[in-house]
Structure formats: C-alpha cells, structure tokens
C-alpha positions as a printed Julia matrix, in Angstrom:
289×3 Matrix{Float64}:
  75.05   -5.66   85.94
  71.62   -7.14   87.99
  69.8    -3.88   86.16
  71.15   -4.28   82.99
  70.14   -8.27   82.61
  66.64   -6.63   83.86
  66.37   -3.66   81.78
  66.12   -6.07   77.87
  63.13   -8.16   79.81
  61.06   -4.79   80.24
  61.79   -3.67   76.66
  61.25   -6.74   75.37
  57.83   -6.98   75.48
  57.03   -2.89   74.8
  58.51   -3.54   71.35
  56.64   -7.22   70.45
  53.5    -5.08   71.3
  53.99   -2.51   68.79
  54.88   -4.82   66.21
  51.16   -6.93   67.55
  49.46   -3.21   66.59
  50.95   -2.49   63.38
  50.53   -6.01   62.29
  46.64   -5.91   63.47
  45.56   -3.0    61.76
  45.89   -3.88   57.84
  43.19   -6.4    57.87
  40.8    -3.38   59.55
  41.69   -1.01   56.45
  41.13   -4.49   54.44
  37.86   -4.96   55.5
  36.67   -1.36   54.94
  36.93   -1.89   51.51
  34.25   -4.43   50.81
  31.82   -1.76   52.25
  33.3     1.19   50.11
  32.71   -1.37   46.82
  28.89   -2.41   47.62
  28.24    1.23   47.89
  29.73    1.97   45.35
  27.85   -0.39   43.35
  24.55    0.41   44.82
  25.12    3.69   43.56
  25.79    2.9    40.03
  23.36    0.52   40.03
  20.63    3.44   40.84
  21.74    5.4    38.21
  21.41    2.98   35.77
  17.8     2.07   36.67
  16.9     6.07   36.71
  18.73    6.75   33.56
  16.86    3.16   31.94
  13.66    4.38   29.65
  10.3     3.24   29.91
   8.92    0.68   27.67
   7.57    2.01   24.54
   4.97   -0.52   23.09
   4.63    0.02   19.3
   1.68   -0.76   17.47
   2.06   -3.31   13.98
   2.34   -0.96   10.92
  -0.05   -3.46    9.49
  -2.91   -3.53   12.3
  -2.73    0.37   11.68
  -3.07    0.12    7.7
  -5.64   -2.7     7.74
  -7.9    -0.42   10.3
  -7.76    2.46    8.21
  -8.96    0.68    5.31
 -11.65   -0.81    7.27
 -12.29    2.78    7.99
 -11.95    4.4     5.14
 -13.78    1.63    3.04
 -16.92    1.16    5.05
 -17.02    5.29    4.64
 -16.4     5.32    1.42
 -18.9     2.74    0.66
 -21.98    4.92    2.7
 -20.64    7.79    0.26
 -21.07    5.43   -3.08
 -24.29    4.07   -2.44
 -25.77    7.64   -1.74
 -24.07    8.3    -5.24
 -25.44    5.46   -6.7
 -29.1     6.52   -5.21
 -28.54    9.49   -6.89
 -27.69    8.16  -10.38
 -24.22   10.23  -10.15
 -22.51    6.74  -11.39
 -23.8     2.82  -12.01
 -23.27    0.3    -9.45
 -21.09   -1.92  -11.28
 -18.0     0.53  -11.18
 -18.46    0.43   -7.63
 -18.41   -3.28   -7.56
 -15.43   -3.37   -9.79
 -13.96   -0.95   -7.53
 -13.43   -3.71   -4.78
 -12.96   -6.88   -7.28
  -9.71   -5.16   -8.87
  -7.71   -4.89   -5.38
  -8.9    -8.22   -4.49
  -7.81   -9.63   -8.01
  -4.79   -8.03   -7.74
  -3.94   -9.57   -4.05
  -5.36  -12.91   -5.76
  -2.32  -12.57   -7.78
   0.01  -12.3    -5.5
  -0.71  -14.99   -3.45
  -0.15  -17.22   -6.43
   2.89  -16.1    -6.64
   4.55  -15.19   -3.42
   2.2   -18.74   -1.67
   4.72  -21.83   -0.88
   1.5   -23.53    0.2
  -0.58  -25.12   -2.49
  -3.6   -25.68   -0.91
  -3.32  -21.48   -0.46
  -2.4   -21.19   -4.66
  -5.25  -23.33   -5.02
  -7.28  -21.63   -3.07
  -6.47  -18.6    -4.7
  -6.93  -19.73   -7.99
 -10.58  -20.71   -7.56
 -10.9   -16.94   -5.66
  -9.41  -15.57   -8.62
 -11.95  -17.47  -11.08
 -14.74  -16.14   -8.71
 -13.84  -12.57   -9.06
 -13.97  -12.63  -12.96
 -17.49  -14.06  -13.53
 -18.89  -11.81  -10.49
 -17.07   -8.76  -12.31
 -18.93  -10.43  -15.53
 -22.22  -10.85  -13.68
 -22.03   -7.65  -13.13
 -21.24   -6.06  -16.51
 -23.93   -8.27  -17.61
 -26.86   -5.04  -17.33
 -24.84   -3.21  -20.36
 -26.39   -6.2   -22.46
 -29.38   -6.71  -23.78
 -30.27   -9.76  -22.93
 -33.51  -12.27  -23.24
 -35.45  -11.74  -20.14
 -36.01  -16.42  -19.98
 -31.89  -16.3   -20.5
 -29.89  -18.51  -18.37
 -27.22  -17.05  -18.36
 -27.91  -15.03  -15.14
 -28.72  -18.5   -13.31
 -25.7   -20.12  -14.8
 -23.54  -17.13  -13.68
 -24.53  -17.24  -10.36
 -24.26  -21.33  -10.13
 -20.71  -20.6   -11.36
 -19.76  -17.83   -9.02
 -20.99  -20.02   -5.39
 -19.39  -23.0    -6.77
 -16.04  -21.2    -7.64
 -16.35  -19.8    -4.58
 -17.17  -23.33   -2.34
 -13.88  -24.25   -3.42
 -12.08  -21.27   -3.08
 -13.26  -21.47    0.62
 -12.43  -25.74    1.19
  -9.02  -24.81    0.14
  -8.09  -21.72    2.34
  -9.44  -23.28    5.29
  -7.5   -26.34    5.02
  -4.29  -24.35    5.14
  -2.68  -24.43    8.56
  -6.11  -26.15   10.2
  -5.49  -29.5    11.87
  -8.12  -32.09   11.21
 -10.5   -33.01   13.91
 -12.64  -35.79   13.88
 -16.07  -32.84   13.34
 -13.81  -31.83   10.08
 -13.57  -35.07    8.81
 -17.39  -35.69    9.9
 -18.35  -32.15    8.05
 -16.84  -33.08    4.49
 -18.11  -36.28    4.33
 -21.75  -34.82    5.28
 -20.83  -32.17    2.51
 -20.1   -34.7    -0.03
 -23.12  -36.4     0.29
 -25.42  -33.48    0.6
 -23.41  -32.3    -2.89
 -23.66  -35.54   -4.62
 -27.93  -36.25   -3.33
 -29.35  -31.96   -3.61
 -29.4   -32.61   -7.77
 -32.11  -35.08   -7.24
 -33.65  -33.99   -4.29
 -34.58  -30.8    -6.13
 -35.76  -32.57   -9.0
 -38.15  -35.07   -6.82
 -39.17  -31.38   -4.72
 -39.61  -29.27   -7.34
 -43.25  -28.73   -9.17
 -43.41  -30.19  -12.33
 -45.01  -26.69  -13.93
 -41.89  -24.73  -12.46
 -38.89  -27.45  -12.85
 -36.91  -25.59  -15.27
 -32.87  -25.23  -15.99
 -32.55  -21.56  -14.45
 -34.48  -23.11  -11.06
 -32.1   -26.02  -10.86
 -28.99  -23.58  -11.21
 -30.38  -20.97   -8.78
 -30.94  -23.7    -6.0
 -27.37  -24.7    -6.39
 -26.17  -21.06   -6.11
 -28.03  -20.65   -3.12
 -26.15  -24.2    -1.82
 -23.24  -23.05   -2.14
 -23.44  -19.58   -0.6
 -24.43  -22.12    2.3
 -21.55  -24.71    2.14
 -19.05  -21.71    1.54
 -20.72  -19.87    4.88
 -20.26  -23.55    6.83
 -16.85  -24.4     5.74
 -15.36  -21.59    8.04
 -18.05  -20.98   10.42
 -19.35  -24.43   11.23
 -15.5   -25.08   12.06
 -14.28  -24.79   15.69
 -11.09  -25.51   14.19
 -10.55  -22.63   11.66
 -12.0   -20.44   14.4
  -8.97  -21.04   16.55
  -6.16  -21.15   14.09
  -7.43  -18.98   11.44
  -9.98  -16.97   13.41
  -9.45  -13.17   11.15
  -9.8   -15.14    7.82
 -12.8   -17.05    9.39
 -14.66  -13.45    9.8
 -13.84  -11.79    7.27
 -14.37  -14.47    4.47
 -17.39  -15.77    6.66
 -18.98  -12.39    6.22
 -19.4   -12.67    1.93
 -21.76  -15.85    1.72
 -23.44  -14.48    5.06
 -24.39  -11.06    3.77
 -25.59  -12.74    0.63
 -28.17  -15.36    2.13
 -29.35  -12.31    4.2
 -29.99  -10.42    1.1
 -31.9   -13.27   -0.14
 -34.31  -13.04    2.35
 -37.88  -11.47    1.16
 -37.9    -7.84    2.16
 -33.99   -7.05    3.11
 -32.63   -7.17   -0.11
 -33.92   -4.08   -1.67
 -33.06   -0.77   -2.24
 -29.74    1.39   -0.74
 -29.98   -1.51    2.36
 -29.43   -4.49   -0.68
 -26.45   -2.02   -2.27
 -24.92   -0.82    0.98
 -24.46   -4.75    2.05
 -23.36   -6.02   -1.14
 -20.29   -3.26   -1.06
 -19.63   -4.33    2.49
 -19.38   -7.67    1.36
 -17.1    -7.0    -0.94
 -15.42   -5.08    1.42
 -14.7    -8.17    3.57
 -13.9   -10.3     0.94
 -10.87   -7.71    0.08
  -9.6    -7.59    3.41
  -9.3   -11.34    3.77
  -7.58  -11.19    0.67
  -5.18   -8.32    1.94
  -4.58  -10.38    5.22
  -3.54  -13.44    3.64
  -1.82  -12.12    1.55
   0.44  -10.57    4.86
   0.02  -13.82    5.88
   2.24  -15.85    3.12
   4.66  -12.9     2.75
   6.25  -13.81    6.82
C-alpha cells in the first residue's frame, strides 16, 4: 500500500512535463513563419524590380515636326535663292511660297482661338500677309517710277503688322509696371513722330512717299520692341518672342546701307519669312491644347 500511494506522486509529474513540451512547441513552428513570409516577399519583390523596364523618354511629335521644318526650310531656302540667282524662277513665288502656309495657319487661329486678343491678333497678321503678297506682285506692273503706292504699301504692311504684334503679346503676358510704362511711351512716340518728321525733314525732300517710308521704318521698330523690349513676353511666351522677333529684326538689318543687296538681301528676307511661319505654326499648336 506505502508504494502504491508513492508510485502516482512519481508519475505525476513525468506526465505534466510532457504535456509542458507539447504545449511549448506550437508557438516555435508559429514563429518560423513570419521569417518564411518576409522571404518570401523579398523574393517577389526582386523579381518584380528585375522584370520592371527602364524608362523610355519620348520625344513631342511636335518638337520633332517643327525641327524638321526648320530644317528643311532654311535648306530649302539656300536652294531657292541660288535658283533665283540663276533666273530659273522670280522671287515673288518664293515669297508666296511662305505667305500661303502662314495665311493658311492665320486662318485657323481665327477659328479654332477662344482668346480674342489671339483672333485679333490674327486678323491684323492675316491683313499683313495680303498686302506683303501684293507688294510683292507689285513688279508684274508697270508702274510710275514717283508712284506711292510702293511707300503706301509698305506704311500699310509695318502698321498691320505693329498691331498684329501688340495683340499676340498681350495674350497670356501679365502686366508689369515696364509694360504699362512701354505703351504709354509708344503712344506718345506714335501720336508726336508725324510732326517730328515734318519739323526734321528738308523742305526740298518733304514729300508724301518720305513721310510714309519713315513710318514703315517705325513700325518695323515698335513691332521689333513690343516682344523684345519685354522681359515679360520673354518669360511666358519666350518661342513666339524669337521667332516673331526675328521678321522686323531681319528687316531693319536689311535696311542698313551695304547688307541689303544681292543673294545676302534675298536669302534673309526668305528666312524671315521663314520665322514668321513658324510662329504662326506654333501658335497655332498653342490654341489647339
């Protein structure tokens, strides 16, 4: 009897420290798993980022069409005035060769533009294409070598294009206080140059066709200032600035005494014309966003 009371205490304990084991070992598999998951997602993880591409940057369809006109323009324009030189064809279908595209992008402004100060703008571009297309059509006609027509042409022509220019490059620009200062400057130089050639000029050579050519040249020089003389177009509209800037600028070079002649004088007009079609293509992108 004393060693079967004994025996169950011995036992006893043998048994409660099996059960201890089995009951300790779970949370060991448990915490096995944790490890087997980050590895696992490590691993995926690396695949991903091996199988992921590399960045592909894409050049603008539009940045690659605008260069190859630039391109192909300023090449075709070295071609034209050797042809010209060579009396294969007249300069004026040349001319007319830029005007039409640029009409034709005049056009569409109007139409697709939500901005009026841009239809406007476009309007008074569109007036200045026709009478340079008629200026120069004019050498098919006969005309009276004292004519003022020429004179009147060109007074036409800068002014149509002064305005053309005030309008574009109000678009989009904010107003600083040198903007405000500018066209107030331009108003009064516009309103006092009619008399102050009149006072300046000889009595023996005052005449109509010397009134009209000094305007012309004035406004070749407003239109140059509007967008160059600007800090503010420069840094909101800084393509259109160039591009547009480059027209009135080529032309006052041309007017200087010994630049303006020969394949130099046709070679620079073309280019100008050149960059007057391009800022018409690029504004054009511009209102169709």
């Amino acid at each position: 009897m004393a060693e079967s009371s004994i025996q169950p205490e011995i036992n006893a304990p043998t048994k409660t420290d099996k059960l201890a084991i089995q009951f300790v070992e779970p949370p060991a598999a448990v915490t096995q798993q944790p490890a087997t998951t980050t590895a696992t997602t490590a691993t995926t993880a690396t695949t991903a980022t091996s199988t992921t591409p590399s960045t592909i940057i894409w050049t603008p369809r539009f940045i690659v069409l605008f260069a190859l006109t630039l391109v192909i323009g300023l090449s075709a324009d070295s071609l034209l005035t050797q042809a010209v030189l060579d009396r294969l064809f007249r300069e004026t279908w040349v001319s007319l060769a830029h005007l039409l595209p640029a009409f034709v992008c005049l056009l569409a402004i109007i139409i697709v533009t939500r901005s009026w100060w841009i239809r406007l703008g476009a309007i008074f571009a569109s007036i200045w294409v026709l009478f340079i297309s008629l200026n120069h059509v004019l050498p098919f006609f006969r005309l009276d070598p004292g004519s003022s027509i020429p004179s009147l042409l060109n007074a036409i022509i800068c002014s149509a294009l002064f305005g053309a220019y005030i309008c574009l490059s109000i678009d989009r620009t904010p107003f600083t206080r040198w903007d405000i200062w500018f066209f107030r400057i331009v108003l009064i130089v516009s309103i006092c140059v009619v008399p102050l050639i009149y006072i300046a000029t000889p009595a023996d050579s005052l005449t109509l066709n010397t009134i009209e050519s000094d305007l012309a040249a004035l406004g070749l020089v407003l239109a140059l200032l509007v967008w160059w003389a600007r800090p503010s177009c420069w840094k909101m509209q800084p393509g259109l600035a160039l591009l547009f800037g480059m027209l009135p600028a080529i032309e006052l070079l041309l007017s200087l005494p010994g630049i303006g002649t020969g394949a130099k004088n046709l070679f620079l007009t073309q280019v100008s014309l050149l960059c007057f079609l391009l800022g018409t293509i690029r504004l054009l992108k511009d209102q169709l966003r």
